[in-house]
C-alpha positions in Angstrom: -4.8 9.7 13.4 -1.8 9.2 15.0 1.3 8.2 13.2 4.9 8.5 15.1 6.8 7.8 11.6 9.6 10.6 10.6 9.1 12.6 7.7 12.3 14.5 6.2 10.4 17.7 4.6 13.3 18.8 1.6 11.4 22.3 0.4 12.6 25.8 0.2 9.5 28.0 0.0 8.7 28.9 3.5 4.9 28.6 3.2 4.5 25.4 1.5 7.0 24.2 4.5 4.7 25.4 7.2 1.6 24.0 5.6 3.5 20.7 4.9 4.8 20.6 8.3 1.3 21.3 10.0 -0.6 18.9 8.9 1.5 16.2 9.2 2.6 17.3 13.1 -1.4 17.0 13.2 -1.7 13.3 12.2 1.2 13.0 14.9 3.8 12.8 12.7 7.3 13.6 13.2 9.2 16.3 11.0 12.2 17.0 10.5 12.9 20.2 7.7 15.6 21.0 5.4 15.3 24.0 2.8 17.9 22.6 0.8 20.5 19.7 -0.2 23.2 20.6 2.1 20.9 20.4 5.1 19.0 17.5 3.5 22.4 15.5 3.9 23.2 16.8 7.2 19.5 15.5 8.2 19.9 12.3 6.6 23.5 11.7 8.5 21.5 12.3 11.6 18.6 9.8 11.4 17.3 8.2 8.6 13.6 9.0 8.3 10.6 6.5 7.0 9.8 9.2 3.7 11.4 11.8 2.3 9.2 14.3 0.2 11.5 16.5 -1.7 10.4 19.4 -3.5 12.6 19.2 -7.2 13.1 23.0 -7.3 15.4 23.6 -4.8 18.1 26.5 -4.5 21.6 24.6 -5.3 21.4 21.3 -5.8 18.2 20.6 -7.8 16.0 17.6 -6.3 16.0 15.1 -8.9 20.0 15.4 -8.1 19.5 15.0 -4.5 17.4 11.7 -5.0 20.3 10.1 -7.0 22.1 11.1 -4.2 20.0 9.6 -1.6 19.9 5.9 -4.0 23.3 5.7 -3.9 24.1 5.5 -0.2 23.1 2.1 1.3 21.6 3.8 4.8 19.1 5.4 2.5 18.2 4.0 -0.7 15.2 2.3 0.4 13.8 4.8 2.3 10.5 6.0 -0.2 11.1 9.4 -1.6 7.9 11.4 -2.7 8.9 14.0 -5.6 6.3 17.0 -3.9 6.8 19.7 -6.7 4.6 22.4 -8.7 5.7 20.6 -12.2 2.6 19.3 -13.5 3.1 19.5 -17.2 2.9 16.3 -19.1 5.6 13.8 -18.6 6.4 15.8 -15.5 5.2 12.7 -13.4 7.1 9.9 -15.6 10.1 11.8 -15.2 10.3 12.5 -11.2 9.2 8.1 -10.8 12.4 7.4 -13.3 14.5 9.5 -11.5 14.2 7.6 -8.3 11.0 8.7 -6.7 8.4 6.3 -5.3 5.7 8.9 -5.6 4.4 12.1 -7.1 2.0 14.8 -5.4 1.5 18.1 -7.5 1.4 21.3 -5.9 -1.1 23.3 -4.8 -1.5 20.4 -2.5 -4.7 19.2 -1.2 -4.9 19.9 2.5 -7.6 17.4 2.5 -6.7 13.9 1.5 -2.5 14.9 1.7 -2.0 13.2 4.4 -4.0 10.1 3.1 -1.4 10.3 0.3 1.9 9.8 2.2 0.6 7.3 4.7 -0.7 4.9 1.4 3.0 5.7 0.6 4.2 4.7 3.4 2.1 1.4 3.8 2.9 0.2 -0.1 6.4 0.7 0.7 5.9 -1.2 4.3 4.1 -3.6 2.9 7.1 -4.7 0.1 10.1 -3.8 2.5 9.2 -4.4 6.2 11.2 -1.4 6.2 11.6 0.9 9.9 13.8 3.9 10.7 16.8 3.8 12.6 18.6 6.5 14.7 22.7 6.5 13.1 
C-alpha cells in the first residue's frame, strides 16, 4: 500500500511512537511527531496534516484539551482526529468521540489491521468532506 497522506503522530511514550511511526512510513505514509501539545501546535502552524491521532495522556496539556484546541481554529477543525489512548474502561470510547474525536483505537494496538483502521478513517472523513491538506 502506498499512501502519501500526512499523519500528525501526538504521543509521548517513545515506543508506542516508533511502532506508530513504522508502520505507517511502511504503507508510505508521511509522519510528522510531536510528544506533546506545545510541539503539537508548532506542527500544526507548519502544515496541516490529513489525521491527527493523539494519544489523551500526554505530559502538560492533556489530549482531550488539545482536541478542543485543534476544533476551534478554522485551519484545523475538520481535519479527523483519532483519540489513540490505553483507556479502555467503559465509557472511555463515548467520552474521547464527544470530546471532538472522529475515532477511537485502544492501545496495545494491533500491528495487523492498524493501518486498515486510519486509512477507513481517512476515507469516511474523505468521503463526507472532500477534504486535502495544505502546506500554511
Amino acid at each position: 500500500m502506498v499512501d502519501s497522506r500526512l499523519i500528525l503522530v501526538v504521543e509521548d511514550n517513545e515506543q508506542n511512537l516508533e511502532l506508530v511511526e513504522f508502520l505507517l512510513e511502511d504503507a508510505g505514509m508521511r509522519v510528522r511527531v510531536a510528544q506533546d501539545a506545545d510541539t503539537a501546535r508548532a506542527q500544526l502552524g507548519e502544515e496541516v496534516p490529513d489525521v491527527i491521532l493523539m494519544d489523551m495522556q500526554l505530559p502538560g496539556t492533556d489530549g482531550l484539551t488539545l482536541v478542543k484546541e485543534i476544533r476551534a481554529r478554522a485551519e484545523t477543525a475538520r481535519v479527523p482526529v483519532i483519540a489513540l489512548t490505553a483507556h479502555a474502561m467503559r465509557g472511555d470510547r463515548e467520552r474521547f468521540l464527544a470530546g471532538g474525536c472522529d475515532a477511537y483505537i485502544p492501545k496495545p494496538i494491533n500491528a495487523v489491521t492498524f493501518v486498515d483502521e486510519i486509512v477507513a478513517v481517512l476515507n469516511q472523513v474523505s468521503g463526507r468532506a472532500g477534504r486535502t491538506s495544505s502546506p500554511r
